[in-house]
C-alpha positions in Angstrom: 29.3 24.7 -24.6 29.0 22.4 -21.5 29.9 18.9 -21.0 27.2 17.4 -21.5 26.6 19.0 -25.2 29.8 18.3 -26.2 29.6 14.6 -25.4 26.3 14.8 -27.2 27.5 16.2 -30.3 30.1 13.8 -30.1 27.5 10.7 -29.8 25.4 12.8 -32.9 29.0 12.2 -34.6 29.4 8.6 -33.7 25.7 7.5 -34.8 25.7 9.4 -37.5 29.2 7.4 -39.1 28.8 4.2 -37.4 25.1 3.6 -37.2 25.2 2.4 -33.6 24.6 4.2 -30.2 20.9 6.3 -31.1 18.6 4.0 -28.4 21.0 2.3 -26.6 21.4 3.5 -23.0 23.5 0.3 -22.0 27.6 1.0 -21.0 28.5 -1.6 -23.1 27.0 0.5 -25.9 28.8 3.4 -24.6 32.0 2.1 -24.3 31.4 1.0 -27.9 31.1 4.6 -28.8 34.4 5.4 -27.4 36.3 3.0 -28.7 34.9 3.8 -32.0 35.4 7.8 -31.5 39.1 7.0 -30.1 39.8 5.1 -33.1 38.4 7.7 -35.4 40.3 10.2 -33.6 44.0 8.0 -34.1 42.9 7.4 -37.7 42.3 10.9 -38.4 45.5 12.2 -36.8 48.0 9.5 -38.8 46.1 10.8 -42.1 47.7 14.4 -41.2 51.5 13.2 -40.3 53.8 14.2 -42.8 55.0 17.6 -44.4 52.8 20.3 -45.6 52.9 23.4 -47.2 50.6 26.0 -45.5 49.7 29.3 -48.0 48.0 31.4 -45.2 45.8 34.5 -45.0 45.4 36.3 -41.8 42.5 39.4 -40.7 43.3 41.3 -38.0 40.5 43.3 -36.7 40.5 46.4 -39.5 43.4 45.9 -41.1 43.9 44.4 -45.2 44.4 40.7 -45.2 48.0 39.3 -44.5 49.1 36.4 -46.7 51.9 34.2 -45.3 53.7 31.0 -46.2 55.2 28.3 -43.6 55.8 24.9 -43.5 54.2 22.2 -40.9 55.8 18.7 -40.2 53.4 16.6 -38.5 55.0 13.2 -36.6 54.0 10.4 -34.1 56.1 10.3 -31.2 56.6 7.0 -30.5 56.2 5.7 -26.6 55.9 1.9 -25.8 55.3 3.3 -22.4 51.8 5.1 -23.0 48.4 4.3 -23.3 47.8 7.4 -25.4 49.2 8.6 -29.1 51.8 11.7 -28.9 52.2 14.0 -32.2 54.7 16.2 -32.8 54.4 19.7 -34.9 57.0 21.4 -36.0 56.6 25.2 -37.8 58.4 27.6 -39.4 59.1 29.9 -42.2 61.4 30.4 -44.8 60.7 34.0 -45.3 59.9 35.8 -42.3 59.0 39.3 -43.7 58.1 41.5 -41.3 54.9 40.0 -39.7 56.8 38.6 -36.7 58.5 41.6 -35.4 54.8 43.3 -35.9 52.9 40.5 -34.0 55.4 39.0 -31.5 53.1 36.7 -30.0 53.5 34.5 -33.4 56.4 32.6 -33.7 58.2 32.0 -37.4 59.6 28.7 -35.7 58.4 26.3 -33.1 57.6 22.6 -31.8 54.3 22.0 -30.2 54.5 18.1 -28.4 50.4 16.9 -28.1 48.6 14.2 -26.4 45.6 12.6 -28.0 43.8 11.7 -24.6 40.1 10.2 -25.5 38.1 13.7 -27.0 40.9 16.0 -25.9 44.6 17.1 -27.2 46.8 18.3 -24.5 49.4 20.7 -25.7 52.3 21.2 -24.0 51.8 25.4 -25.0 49.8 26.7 -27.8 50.5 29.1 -31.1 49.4 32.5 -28.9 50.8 32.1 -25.3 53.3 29.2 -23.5 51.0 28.1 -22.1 50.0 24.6 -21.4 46.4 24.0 -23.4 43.6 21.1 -23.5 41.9 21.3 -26.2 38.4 19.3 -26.7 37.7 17.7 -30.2 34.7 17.1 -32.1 34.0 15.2 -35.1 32.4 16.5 -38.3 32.4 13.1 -40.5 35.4 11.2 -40.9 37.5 14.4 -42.8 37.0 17.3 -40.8 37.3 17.8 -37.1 36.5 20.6 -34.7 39.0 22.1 -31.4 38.0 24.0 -29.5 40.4 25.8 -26.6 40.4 28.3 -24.1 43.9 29.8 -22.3 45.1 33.1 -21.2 41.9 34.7 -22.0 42.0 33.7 -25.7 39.0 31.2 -27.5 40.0 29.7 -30.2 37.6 27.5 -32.9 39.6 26.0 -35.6 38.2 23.8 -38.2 40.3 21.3 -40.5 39.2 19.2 -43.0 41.7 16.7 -45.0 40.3 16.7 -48.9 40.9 15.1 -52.0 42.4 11.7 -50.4 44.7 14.2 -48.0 46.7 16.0 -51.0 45.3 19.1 -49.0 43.9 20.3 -46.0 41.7 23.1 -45.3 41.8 24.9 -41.9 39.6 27.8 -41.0 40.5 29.5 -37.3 38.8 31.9 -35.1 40.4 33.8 -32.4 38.5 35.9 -29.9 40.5 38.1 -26.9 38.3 38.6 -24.3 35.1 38.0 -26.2 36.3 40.4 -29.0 36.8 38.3 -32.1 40.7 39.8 -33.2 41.8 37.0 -35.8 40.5 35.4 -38.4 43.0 32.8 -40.4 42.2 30.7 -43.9 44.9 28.2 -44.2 45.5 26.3 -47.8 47.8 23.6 -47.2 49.2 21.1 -49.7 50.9 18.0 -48.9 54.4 17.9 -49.3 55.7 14.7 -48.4 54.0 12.3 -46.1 55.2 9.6 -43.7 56.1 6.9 -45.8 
């Protein structure tokens, strides 16, 4: 997907929740949109900080599904300094089995520090590889988003969705190596504890 569908989509998004933005060519109407997608953006993010519970099932390539449980602590960093929002996830699991010594390129504890920088998160590494990642964002309706990220030869499509006024969260991911899809993950999450 190039640019210029993916800032489409993203006004498609906007109209669609907001009303505003379908025959206006005028900056002033396109800023509008950006403000209004940032904000959606922020909003959505806060909804996810807090504690939750992930029951996980993994495919990979021929092999029976994998069901694993860890834990995922979502915060806001705070930084007077910065024009943009910085989230902090933190993983792990309480019983490690044997699917990390199997797949050493998952980690059964880590920290992920992300920027929310207008339709992209910038990760300081990602869940496959050290690597630093930018991820690009689109938006479903106000519950559910899209990101979408390429690194080390991986493409990854993940989508989440916050339901039932964010007691859970549903996130369906798609890993391809190479242009061979490898891993397929359904993730059932259930709020723990959230920021307050």
């Amino acid at each position: 997907m190039n640019t210029f569908e993916i800032s489409q989509s993203q006004e498609m998004a906007i109209s669609h929740s907001s009303g505003i933005g379908r025959k206006k060519n005028s900056s002033v109407g396109i800023d509008r949109l950006r403000i209004d997608f940032d904000s959606n953006l922020k909003r959505w993010f806060s909804r996810n900080i807090g504690l939750w519970h992930s029951k996980r099932q993994y495919f990979f390539d021929e092999e029976k599904a994998i069901n694993l449980e860890m834990y995922i602590n979502v915060s806001k960093i705070i930084q007077s300094d910065s024009e943009f929002e910085s989230y902090r996830f933190k993983w792990w699991c309480e019983d490690e089995k044997d699917f990390f010594i199997k797949r050493p390129n998952y980690k059964s504890e880590g920290e992920i520090t992300a920027r929310l920088q207008g339709h992209q998160l910038i990760r300081d590494c990602s869940y496959l590889s050290d690597s630093s990642v930018i991820t690009n964002i689109r938006q479903v309706d106000e519950h559910e988003l899209i990101f979408e990220s390429n690194y080390d030869n991986w493409h990854v499509l993940e989508h989440t969705r916050l339901i039932a006024q964010d007691k859970f969260r549903s996130r369906a991911i798609y890993s391809w190596f190479k242009d061979d899809l490898k891993i397929v993950e359904n993730h059932h999450e259930i709020r723990m504890k959230n920021s307050n």
